[in-house]
Backbone bond lengths (Angstrom), bond angles and torsions (degrees), N, CA, C in turn:
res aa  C-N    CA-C-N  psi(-1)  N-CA   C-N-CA  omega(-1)  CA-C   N-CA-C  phi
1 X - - - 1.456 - - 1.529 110.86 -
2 X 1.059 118.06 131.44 1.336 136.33 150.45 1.568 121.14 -18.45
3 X 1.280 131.37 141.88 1.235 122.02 131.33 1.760 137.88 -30.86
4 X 1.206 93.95 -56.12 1.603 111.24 168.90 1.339 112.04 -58.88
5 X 1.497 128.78 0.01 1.679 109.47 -154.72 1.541 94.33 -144.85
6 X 1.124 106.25 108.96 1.638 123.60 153.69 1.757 109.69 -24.41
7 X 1.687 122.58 114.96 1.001 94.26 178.70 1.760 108.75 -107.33
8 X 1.622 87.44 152.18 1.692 79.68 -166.14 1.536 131.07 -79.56
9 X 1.425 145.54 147.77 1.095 134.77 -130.17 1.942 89.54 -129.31
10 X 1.172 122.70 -142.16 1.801 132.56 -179.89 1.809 83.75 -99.94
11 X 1.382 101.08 -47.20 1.872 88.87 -155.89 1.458 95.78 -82.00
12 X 1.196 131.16 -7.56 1.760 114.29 -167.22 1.587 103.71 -129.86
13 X 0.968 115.96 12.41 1.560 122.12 174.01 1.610 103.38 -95.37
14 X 1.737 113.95 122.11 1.079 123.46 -175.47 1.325 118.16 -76.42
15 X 1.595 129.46 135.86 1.227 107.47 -126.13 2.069 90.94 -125.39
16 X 2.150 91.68 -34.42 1.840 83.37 -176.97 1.644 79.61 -106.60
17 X 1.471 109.85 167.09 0.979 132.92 -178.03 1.556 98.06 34.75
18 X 1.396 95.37 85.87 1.686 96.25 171.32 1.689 129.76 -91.78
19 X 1.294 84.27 -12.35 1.714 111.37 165.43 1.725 120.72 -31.84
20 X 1.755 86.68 -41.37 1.398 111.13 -162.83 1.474 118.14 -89.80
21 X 1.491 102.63 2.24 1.683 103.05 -153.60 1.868 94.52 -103.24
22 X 1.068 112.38 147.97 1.554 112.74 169.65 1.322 110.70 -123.70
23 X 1.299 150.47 163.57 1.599 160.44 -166.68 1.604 102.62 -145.96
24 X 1.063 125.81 -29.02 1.721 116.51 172.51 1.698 115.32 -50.81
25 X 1.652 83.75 150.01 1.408 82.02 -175.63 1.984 119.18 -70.93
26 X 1.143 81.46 -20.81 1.807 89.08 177.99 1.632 119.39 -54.76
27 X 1.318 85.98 -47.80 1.371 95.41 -172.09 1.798 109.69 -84.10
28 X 0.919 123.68 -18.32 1.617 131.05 168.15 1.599 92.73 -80.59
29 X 0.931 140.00 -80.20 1.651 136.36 176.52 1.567 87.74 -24.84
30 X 1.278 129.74 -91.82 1.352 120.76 -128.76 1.787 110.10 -60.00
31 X 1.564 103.22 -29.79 1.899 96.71 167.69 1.370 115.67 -50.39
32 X 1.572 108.47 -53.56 1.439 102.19 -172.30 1.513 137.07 -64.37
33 X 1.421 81.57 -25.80 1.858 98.33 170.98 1.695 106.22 -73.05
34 X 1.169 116.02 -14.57 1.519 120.09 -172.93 1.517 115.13 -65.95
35 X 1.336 85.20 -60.26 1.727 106.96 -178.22 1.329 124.30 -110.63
36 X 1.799 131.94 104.64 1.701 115.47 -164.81 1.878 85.27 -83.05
37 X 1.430 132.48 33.68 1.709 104.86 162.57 1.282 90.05 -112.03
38 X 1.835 107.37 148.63 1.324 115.21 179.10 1.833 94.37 -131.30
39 X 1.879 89.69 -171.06 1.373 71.05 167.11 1.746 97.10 -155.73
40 X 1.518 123.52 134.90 1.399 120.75 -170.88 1.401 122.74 -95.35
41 X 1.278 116.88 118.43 1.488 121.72 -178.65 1.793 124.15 -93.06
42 X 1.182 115.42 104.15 1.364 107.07 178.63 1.536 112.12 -149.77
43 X 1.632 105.48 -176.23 1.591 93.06 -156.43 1.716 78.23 -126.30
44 X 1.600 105.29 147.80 1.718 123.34 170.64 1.500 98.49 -123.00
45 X 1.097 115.17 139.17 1.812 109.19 167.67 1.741 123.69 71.71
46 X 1.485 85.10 -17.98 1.442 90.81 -165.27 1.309 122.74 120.17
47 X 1.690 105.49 -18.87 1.586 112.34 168.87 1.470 118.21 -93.14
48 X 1.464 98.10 140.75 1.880 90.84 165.60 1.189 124.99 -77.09
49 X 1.266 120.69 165.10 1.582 134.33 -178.24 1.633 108.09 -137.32
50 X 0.981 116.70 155.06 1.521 120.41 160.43 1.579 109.08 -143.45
51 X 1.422 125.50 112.82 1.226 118.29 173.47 1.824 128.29 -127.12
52 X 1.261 112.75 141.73 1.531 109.20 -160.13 1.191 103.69 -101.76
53 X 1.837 94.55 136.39 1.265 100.05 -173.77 1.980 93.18 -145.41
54 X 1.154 121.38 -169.34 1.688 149.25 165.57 1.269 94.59 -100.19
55 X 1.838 84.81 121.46 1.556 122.72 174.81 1.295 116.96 -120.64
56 X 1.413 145.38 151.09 1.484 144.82 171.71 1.131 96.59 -162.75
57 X 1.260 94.05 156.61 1.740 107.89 -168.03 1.561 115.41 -155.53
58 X 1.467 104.59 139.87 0.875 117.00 -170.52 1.919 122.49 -125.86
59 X 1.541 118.11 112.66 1.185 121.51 -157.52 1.797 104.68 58.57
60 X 1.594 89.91 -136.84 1.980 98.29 179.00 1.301 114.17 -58.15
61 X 1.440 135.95 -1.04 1.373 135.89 -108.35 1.219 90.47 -135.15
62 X 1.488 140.75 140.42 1.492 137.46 159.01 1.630 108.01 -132.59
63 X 1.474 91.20 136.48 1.514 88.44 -170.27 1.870 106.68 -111.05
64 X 1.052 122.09 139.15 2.143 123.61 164.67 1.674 94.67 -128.90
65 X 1.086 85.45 175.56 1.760 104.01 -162.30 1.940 97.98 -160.18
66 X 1.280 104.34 154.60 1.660 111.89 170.83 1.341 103.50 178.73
67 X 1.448 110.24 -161.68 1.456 115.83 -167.64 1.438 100.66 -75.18
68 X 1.448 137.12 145.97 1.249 140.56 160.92 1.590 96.45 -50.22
69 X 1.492 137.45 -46.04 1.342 119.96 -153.50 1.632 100.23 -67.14
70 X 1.608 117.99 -8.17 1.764 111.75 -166.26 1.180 121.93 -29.13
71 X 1.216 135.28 149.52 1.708 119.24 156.95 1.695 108.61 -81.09
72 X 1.077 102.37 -20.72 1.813 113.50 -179.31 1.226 91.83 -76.66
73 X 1.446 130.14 -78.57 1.458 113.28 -176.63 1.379 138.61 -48.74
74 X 1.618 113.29 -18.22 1.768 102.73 -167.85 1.466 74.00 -111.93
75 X 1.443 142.75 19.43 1.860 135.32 154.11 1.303 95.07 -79.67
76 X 1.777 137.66 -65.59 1.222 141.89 -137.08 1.470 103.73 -101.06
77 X 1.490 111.46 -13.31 1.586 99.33 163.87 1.513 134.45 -102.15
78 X 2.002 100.62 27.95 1.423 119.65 167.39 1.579 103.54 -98.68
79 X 1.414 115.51 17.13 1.517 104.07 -179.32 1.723 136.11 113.96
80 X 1.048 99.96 -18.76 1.607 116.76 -155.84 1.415 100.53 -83.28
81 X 1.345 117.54 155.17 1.642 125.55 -164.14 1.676 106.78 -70.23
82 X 1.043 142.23 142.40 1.463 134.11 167.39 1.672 105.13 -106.41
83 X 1.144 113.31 -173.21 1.509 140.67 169.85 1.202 108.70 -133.49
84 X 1.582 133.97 122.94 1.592 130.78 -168.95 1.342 81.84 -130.27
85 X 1.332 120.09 114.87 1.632 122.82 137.37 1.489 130.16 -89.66
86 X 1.338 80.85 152.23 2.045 84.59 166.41 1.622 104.46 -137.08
87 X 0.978 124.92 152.39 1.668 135.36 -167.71 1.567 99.26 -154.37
88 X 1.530 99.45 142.56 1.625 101.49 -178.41 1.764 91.78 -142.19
89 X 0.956 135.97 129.84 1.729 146.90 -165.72 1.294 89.55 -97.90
90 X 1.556 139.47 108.65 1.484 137.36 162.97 1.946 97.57 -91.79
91 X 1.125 131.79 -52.78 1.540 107.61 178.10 1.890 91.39 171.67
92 X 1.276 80.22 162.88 1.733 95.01 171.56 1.334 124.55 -64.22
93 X 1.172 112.85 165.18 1.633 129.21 -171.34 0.890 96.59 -135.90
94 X 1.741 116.29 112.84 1.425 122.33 151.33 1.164 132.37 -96.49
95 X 1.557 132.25 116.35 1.739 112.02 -168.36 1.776 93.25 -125.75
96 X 1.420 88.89 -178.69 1.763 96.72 167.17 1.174 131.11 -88.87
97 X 1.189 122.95 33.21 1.499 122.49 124.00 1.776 122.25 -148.51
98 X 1.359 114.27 164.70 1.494 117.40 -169.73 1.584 112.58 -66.85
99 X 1.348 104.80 -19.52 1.881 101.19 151.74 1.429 128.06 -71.98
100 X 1.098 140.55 -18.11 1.545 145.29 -165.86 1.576 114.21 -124.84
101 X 1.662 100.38 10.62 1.642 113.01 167.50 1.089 107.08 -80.72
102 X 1.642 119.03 141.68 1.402 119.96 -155.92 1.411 108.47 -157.71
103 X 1.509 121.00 156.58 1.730 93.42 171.27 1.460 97.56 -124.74
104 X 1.437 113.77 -179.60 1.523 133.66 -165.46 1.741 101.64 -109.12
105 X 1.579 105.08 99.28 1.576 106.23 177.28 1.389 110.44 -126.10
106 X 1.435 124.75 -166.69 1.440 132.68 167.75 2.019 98.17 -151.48
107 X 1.022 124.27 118.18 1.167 134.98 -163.20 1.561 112.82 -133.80
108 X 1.507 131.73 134.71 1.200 132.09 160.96 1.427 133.87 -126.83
109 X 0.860 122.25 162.60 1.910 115.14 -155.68 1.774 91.89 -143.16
110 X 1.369 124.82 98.85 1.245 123.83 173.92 2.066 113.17 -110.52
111 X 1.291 90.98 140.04 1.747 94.47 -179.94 1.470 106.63 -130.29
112 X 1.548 112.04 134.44 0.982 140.19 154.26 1.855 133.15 -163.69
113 X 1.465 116.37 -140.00 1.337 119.52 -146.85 1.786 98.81 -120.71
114 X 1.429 132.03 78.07 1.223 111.26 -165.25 1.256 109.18 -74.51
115 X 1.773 112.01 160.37 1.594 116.98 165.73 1.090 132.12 -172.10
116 X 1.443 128.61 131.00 1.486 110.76 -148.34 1.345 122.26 -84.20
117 X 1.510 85.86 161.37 1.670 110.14 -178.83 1.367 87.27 -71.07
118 X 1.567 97.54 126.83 1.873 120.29 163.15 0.973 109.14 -89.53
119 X 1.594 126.70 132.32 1.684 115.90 154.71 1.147 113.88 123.47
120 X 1.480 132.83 101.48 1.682 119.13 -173.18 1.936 102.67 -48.82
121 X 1.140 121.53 -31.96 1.537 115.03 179.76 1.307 122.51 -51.58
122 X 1.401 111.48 -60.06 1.374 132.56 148.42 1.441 122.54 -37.37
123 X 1.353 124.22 -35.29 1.608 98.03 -175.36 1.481 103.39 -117.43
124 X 1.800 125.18 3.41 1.526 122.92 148.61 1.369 92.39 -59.84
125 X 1.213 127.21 -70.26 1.675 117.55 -163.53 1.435 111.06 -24.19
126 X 1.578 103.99 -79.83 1.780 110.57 179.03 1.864 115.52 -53.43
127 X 0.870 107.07 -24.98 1.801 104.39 157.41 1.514 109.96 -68.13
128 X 0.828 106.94 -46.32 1.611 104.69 -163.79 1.653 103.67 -75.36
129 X 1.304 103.65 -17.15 1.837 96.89 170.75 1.400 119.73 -95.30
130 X 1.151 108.09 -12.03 1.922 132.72 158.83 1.693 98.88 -44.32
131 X 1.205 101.83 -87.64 1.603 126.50 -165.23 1.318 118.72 -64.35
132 X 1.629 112.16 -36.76 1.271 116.49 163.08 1.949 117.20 -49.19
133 X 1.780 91.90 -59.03 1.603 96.56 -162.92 1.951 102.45 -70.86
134 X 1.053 103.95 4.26 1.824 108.75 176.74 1.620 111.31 -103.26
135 X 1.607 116.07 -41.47 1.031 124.13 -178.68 1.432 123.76 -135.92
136 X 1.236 135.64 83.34 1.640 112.62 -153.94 1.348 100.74 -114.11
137 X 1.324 82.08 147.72 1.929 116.53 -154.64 1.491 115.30 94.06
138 X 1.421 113.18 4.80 1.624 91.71 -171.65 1.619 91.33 -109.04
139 X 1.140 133.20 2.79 1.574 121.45 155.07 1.646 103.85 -42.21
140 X 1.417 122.58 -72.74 1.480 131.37 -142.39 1.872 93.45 -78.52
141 X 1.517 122.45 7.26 1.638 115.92 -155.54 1.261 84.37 -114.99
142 X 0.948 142.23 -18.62 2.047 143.34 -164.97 1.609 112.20 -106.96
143 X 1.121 131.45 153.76 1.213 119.45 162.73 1.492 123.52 -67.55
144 X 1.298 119.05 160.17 1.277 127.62 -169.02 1.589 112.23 -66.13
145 X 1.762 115.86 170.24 1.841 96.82 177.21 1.511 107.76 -89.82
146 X 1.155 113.34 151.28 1.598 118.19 -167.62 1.510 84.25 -83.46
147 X 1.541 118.88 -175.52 1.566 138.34 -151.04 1.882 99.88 -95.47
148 X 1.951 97.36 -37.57 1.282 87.57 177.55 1.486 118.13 -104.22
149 X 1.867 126.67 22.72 0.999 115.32 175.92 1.534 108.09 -97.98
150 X 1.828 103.86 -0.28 1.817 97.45 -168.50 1.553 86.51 -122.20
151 X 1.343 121.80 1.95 1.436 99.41 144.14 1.932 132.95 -90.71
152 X 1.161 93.68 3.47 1.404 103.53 176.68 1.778 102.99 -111.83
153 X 1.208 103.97 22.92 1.723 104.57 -179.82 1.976 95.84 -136.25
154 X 1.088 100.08 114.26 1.744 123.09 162.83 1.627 94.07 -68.90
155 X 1.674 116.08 159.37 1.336 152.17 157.57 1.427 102.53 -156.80
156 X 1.542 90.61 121.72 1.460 102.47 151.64 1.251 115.87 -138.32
157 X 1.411 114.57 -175.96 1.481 110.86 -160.48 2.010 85.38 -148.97
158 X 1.190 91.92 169.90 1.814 119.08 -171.95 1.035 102.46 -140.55
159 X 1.551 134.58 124.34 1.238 134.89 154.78 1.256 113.28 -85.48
160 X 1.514 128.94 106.09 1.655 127.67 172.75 0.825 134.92 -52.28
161 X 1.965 105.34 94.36 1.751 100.69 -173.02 1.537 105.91 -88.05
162 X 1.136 137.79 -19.47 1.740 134.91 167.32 1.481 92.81 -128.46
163 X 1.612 81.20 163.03 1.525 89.44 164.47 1.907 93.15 -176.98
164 X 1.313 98.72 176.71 1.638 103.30 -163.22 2.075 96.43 -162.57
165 X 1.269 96.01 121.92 1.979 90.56 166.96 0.978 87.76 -111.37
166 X 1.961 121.08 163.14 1.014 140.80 137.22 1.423 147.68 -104.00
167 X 0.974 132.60 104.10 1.379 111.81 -139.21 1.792 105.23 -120.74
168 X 1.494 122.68 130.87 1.303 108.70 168.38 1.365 115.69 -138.38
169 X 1.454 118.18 135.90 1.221 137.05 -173.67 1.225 121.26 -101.77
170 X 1.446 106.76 174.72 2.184 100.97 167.42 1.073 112.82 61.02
171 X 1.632 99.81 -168.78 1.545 122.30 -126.92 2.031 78.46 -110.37
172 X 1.435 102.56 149.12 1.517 111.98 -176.89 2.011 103.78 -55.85
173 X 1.424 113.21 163.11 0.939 134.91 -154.33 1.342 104.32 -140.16
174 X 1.552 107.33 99.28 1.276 127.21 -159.10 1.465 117.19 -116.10
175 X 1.527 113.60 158.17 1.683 112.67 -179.41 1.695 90.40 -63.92
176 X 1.470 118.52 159.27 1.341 131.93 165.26 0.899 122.36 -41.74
177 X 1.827 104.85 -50.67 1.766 118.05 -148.73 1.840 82.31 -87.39
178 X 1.632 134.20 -7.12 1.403 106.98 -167.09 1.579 105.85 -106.13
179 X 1.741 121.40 21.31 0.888 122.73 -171.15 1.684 107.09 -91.85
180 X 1.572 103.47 -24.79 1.723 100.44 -177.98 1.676 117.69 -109.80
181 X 1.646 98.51 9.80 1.541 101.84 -161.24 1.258 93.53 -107.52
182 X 1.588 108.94 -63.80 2.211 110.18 -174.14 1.058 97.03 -64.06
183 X 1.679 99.68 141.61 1.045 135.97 160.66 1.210 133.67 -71.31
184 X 1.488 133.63 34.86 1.711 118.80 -135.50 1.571 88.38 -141.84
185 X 1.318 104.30 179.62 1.464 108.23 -165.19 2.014 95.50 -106.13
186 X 1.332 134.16 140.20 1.139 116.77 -157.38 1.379 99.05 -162.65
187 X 1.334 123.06 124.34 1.639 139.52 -169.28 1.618 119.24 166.40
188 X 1.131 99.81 -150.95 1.503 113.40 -165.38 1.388 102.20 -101.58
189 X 1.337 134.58 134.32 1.929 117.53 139.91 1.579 86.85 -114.49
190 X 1.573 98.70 122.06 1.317 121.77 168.40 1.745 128.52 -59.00
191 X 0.969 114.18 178.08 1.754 85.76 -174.92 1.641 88.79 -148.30
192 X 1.430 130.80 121.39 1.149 135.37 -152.96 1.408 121.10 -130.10
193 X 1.506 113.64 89.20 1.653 108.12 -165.49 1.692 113.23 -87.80
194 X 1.209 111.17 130.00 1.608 105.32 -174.17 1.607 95.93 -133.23
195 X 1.594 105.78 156.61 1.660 100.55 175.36 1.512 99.76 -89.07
196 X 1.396 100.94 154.64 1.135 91.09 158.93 2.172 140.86 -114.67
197 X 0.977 113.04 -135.20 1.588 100.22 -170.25 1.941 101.58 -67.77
198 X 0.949 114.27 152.12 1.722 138.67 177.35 1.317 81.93 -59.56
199 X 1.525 117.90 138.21 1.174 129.82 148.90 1.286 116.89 -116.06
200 X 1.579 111.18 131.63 1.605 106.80 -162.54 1.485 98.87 -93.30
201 X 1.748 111.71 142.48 1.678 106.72 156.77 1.462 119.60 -63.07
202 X 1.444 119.00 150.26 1.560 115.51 -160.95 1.536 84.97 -104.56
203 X 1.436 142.98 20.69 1.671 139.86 155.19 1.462 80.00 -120.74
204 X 1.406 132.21 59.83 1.475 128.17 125.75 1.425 125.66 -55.61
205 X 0.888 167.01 160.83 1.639 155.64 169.60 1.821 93.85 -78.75
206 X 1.795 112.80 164.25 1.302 106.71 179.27 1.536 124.11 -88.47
207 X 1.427 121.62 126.51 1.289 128.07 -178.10 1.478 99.70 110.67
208 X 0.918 130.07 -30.23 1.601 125.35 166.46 1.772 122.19 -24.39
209 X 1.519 121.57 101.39 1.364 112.95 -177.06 0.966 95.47 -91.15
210 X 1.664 89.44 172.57 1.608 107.25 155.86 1.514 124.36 -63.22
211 X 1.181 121.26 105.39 1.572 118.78 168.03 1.618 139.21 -20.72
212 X 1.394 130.41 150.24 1.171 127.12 -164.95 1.593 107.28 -64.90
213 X 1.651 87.99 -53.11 1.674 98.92 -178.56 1.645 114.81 -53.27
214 X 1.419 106.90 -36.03 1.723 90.24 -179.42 1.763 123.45 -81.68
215 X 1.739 110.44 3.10 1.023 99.52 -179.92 1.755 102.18 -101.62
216 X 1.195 113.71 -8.80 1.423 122.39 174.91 1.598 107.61 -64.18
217 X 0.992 98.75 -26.46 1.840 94.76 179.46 1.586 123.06 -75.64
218 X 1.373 100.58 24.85 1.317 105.51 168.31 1.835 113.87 63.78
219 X 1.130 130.53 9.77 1.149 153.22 -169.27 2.094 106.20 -47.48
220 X 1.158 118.04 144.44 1.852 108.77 -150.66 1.305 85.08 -98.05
């Protein structure tokens, strides 16, 4: 394996349709940069949990954040292994038959050791690469965090020791013999997330526009 390439382990090696699975770092970067919702898997007591939160990441590095009071956060910032997904729904798969219906996603499954960012210096930094890589320029446009809103705000970060995407595309994938016999209508409906127009608060102050960055987002 590469430098560039996640190597895969028993728990992060994709196991059905392995065809589909990638370990490069490109392709694990590019899910996560896709989507900032993730979702965290870990065990308290012995039970599992999975809870969704905003992720960004930086190099090997993935960062979530929440209330210091979390039970997920003051569990996962004593050390303990997580599961970070990301999932993105591109659209359904229709084929000719109800076994070989399928849908069109790009998905990632990252494992490691979370732990928190110490230090109001340290965790403006990792905020500021949050907000930056979502909105840039609107760090320096807001007021700063007061003493007791970033002590009531956790950051932690994960360094990605495995990780695995899966990704599936195209048109359904059918027995041979059902390509000239069924009769049925059979393809993709794509599934297409777009933002939509800025909605302004009406206790905006007066003359306040809409920002550069939000019209850059290509908005319909």
């Amino acid at each position: 394996m590469s430098s560039n390439t996640f190597k895969p382990t028993k728990r992060s090696k994709v196991k059905r349709q392995h065809e589909r699975g990638k370990y490069d770092h490109a392709s694990v970067h590019a899910v996560l940069d896709s989507n900032p919702m993730c979702h965290i898997g870990y065990v308290i007591d012995g039970n599992p949990y999975v809870t969704p939160t905003l992720q960004w990441r930086e190099g090997e590095r993935v960062y979530f954040h929440g209330s210091s009071a979390s039970r997920m956060l003051r569990t996962v910032r004593e050390g303990v292994q997580v599961c970070l997904t990301v999932t993105n729904f591109d659209g359904f798969v229709l084929a000719r038959s109800p076994m070989h219906h399928s849908l069109n996603y790009r998905s990632v499954m990252c494992f490691g050791t979370a732990h928190v960012v110490e230090g109001r210096e340290a965790k403006e930094a990792a905020l500021k690469i949050m907000m930056e890589g979502l909105f840039p320029g609107r760090w320096d446009e807001v007021r700063g965090n007061s003493v007791q809103e970033m002590k009531a705000t956790m950051v932690l970060a994960m360094d990605i020791e495995e990780a695995s995407a899966k990704v599936r595309t195209g048109m359904p994938i059918d027995d041979d013999e059902d390509y000239d016999t069924v009769n049925s209508w059979n393809g993709v409906v794509p599934l297409v997330t777009t933002y939509g127009k800025a909605e302004p608060d009406p206790r905006n102050l007066p003359g306040v526009a809409t920002p550069a960055y939000l019209k850059r987002r290509k908005y319909p």
